[in-house]
Backbone bond lengths (Angstrom), bond angles and torsions (degrees), N, CA, C in turn:
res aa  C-N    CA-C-N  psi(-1)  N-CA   C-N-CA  omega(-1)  CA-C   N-CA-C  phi
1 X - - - 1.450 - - 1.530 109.68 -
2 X 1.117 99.57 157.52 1.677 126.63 -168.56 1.977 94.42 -49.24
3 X 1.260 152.39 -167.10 1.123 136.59 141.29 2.070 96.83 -119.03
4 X 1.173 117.16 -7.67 1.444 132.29 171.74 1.526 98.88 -56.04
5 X 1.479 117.01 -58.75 1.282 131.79 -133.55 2.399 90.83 -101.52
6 X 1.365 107.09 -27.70 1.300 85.79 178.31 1.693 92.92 -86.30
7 X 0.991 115.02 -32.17 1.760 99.90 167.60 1.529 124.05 -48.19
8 X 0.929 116.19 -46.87 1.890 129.41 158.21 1.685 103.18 -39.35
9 X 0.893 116.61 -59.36 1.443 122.08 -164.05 1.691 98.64 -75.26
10 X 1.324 118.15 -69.32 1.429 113.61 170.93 1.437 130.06 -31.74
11 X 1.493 102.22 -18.28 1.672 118.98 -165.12 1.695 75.16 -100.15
12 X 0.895 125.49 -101.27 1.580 125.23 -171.87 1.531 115.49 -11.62
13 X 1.173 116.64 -68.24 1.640 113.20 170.49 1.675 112.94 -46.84
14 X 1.279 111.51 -47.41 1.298 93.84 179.44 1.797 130.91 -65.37
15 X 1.743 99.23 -18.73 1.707 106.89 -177.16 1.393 83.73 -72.29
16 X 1.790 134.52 -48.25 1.599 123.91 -156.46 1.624 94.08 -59.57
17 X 1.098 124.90 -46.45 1.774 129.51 -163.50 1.434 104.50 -60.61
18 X 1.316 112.46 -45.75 1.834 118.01 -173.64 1.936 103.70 -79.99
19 X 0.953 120.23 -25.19 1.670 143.17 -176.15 2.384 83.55 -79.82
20 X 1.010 97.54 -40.60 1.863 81.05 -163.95 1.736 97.07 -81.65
21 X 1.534 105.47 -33.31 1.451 107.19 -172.11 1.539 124.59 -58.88
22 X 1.636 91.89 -36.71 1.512 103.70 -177.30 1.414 133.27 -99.33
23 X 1.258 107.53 -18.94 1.083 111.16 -179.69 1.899 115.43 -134.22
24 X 1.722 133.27 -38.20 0.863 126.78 151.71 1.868 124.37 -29.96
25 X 1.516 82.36 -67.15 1.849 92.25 -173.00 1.162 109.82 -36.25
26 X 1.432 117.33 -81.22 1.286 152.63 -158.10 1.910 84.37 -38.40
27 X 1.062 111.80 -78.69 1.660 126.09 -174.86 1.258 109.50 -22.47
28 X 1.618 108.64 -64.63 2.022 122.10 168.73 1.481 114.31 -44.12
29 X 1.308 115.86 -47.54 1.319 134.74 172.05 1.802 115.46 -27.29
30 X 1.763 101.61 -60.89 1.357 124.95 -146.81 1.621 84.90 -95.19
31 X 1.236 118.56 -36.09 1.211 132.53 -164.61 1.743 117.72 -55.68
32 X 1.571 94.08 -47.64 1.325 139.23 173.45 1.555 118.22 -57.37
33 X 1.639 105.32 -47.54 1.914 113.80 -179.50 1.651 73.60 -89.48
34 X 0.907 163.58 -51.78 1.567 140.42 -126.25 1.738 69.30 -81.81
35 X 0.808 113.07 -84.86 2.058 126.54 -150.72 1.833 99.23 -37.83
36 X 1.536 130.80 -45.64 1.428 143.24 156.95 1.842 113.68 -57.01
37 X 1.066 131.69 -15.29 1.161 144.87 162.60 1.693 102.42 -77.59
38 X 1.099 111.23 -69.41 1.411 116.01 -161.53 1.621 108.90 -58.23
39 X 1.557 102.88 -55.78 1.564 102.25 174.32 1.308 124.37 -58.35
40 X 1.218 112.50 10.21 1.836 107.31 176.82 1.324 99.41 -120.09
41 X 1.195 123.03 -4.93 1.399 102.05 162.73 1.524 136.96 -26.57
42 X 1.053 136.41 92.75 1.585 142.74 148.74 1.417 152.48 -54.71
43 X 1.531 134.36 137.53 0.955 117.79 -151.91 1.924 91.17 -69.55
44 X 1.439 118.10 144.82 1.345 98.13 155.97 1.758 92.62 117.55
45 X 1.362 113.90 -18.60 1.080 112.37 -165.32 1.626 110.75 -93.45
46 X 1.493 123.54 143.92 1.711 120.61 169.26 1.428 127.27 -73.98
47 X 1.180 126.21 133.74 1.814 126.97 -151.77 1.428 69.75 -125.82
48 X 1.797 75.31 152.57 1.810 98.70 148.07 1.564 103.50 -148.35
49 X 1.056 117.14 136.73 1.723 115.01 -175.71 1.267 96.09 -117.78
50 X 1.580 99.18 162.12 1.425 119.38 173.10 1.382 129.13 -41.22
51 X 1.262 113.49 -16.10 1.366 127.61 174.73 1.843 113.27 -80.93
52 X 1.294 107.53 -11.82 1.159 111.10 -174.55 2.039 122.85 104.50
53 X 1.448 87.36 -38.65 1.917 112.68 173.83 1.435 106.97 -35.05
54 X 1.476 117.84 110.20 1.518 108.66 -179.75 1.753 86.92 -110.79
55 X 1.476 90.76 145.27 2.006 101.06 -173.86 1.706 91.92 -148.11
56 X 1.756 92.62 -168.80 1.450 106.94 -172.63 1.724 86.17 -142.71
57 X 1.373 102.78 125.49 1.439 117.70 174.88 1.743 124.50 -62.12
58 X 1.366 112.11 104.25 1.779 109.86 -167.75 1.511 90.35 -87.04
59 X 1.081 127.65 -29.91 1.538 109.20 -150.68 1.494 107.64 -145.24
60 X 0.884 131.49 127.05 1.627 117.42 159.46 1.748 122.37 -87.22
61 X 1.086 125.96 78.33 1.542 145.11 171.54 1.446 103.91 -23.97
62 X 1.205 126.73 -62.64 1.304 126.15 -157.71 1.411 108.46 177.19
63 X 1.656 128.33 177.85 1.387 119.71 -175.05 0.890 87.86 -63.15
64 X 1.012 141.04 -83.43 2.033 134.51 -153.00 1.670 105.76 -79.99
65 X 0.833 132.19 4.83 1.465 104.92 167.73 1.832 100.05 -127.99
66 X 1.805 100.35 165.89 1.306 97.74 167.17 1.657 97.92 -173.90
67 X 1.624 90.42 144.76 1.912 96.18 -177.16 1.378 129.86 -72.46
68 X 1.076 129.18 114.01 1.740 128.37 -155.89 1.448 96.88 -103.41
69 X 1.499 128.95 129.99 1.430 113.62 161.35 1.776 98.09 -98.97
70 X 1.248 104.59 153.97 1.503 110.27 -162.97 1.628 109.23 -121.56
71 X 1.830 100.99 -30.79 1.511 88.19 158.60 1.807 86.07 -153.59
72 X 1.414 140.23 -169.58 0.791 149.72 136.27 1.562 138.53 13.61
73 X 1.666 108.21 57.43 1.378 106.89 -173.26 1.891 112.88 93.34
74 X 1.675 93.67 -3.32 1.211 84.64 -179.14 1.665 99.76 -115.82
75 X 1.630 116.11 117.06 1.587 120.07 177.12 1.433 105.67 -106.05
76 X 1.539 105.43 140.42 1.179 111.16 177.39 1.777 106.26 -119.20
77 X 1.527 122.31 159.23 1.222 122.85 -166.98 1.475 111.70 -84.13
78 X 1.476 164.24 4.16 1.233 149.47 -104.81 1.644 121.23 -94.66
79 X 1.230 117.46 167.63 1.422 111.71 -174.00 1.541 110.06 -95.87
80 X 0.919 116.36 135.21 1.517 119.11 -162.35 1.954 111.13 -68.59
81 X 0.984 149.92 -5.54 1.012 174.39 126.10 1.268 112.28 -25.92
82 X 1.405 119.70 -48.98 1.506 132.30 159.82 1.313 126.68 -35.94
83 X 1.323 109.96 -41.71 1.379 129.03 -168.72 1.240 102.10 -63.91
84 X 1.490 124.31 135.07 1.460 145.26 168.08 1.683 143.03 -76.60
85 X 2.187 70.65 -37.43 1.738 83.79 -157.86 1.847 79.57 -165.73
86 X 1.445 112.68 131.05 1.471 117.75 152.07 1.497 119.61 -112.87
87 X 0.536 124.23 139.60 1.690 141.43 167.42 1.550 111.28 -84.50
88 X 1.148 126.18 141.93 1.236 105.65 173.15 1.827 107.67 -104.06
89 X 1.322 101.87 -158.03 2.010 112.36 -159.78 1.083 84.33 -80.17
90 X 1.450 104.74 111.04 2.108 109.50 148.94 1.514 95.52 130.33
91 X 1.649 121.35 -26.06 1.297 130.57 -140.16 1.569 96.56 -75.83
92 X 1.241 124.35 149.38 1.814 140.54 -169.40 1.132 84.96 -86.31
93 X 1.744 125.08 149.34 1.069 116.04 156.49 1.745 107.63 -76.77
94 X 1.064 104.19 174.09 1.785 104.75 -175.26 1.290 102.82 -105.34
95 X 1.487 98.48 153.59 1.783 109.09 -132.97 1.822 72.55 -90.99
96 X 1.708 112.82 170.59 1.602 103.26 167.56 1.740 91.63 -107.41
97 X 1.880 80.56 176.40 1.566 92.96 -172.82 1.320 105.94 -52.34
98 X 1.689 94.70 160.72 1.512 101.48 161.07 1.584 108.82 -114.44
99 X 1.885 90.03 144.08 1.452 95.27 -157.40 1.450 128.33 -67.59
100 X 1.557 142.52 132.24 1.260 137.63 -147.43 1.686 102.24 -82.25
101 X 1.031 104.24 139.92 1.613 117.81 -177.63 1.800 118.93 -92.44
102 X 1.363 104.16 107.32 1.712 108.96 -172.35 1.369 108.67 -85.05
């Protein structure tokens, strides 16, 4: 073999190796707490879904679904997958920044 051409190849494996480190992994990683996030959902607990909808969890429906009340008597059905971000029971929502002064 060429000694050009196993250098070519060595160069290639190494972009696939630096390509899995940086950006594959990381993805599986996030992929992984999203799916361990979702399944612990609790009754009692504060959602926020991708839609933006921040609620308080009445019910757990099923693995993928669960009943959100969103304000006052008003429950909505959502798919658990949706969910972004939980809060847990008691938790403040977090205050937003305060705006920087020029």
């Amino acid at each position: 073999m060429d000694p050009q051409f196993v250098q070519t190849l060595i160069m290639i494996g190494l972009l696939f190796g630096i390509m899995y480190f940086f950006m594959i992994r990381p993805q599986q990683k996030r992929l992984q707490q999203h799916r361990e996030m979702v399944a612990a959902i609790r009754r009692g607990d504060t959602v926020v879904t991708a839609g933006g909808v921040v609620g308080k969890v009445t019910k757990v429906v099923d693995d993928s679904e669960a009943m959100v009340e969103i304000a006052e008597g008003v429950r909505v059905r959502i798919l658990k997958h949706t969910v972004t971000d939980v809060r847990s029971k008691g938790e403040a929502p977090a205050a937003p920044p305060k705006p920087a002064n020029d």
